[in-house]
Every structure is written in structure tokens, then in C-alpha cells.
C-alpha positions, -999 to 999 in steps of 0.1 A, spaced: -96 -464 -41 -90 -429 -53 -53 -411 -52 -54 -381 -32 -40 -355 -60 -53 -325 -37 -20 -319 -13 5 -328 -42 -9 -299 -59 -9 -275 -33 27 -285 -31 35 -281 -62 19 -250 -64 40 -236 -35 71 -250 -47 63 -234 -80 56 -198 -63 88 -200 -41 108 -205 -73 89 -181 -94 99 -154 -65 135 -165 -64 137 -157 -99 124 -127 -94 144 -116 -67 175 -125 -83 167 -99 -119 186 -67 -109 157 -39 -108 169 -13 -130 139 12 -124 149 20 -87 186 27 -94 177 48 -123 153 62 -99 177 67 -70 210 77 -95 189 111 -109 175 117 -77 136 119 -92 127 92 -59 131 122 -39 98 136 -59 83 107 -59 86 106 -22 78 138 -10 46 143 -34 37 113 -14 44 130 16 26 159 5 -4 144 -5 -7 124 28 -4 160 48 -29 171 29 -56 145 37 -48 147 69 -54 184 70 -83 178 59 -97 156 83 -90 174 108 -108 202 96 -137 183 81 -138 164 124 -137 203 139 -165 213 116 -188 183 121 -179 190 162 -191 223 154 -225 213 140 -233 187 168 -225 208 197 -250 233 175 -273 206 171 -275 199 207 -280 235 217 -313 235 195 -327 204 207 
């Protein structure tokens, strides 16, 4: 009869991840309070925002165009 080693390793697996994360969580992140102390996350963030508006703007007028062309499609048919 054959140990099942399948569920103790899935365990330990999780066990291993949940600690791994702990760790992790507990290192102070230096990168985002350098970020936030000069005030460059504020560039970060509105480039971000920027770029967003700006595919957005562009969908809209890429969906009014294509209206365009099927209403002109269905006039010639």
C-alpha cells in the first residue's frame, strides 16, 4: 500500500508560499518612499493617466468613424 505524498505536498507548498509572502511583506520597500519623498509618483501617475485619456480618445473616435462607414455602407446597399 502506497503513502499518499500528493496533499502533504500541496501543503507544504502553501505553507512555504504563505511564509515566503510574510517575509516579504515585512522588508520595508524603499522604492515607493523614495518615490513618494521627491514627489516623481505624481509623474508616474499622471503619465498613466494621460496615456489612459488618450486611448480612450481614441476609441471613441476610431467607434464614431466606423458608425460613419456602416451607416454609409447601408445607404449603398
Amino acid at each position: 500500500m502506497a503513502i499518499k505524498t500528493l496533499p502533504m505536498k500541496k501543503t507544504a507548498i502553501a505553507l512555504i508560499a504563505i511564509l515566503y509572502s510574510c517575509l516579504l511583506a515585512a522588508q520595508p520597500n524603499t522604492q515607493d518612499d523614495f518615490m513618494r519623498s521627491s514627489g516623481k509618483i505624481y509623474v508616474v501617475v499622471a503619465v498613466i493617466v494621460a496615456v489612459f485619456i488618450g486611448i480612450v480618445i481614441f476609441l471613441v473616435y476610431l467607434d464614431r468613424r466606423l458608425t460613419k462607414l456602416e451607416h454609409q455602407i447601408k445607404e449603398n446597399d
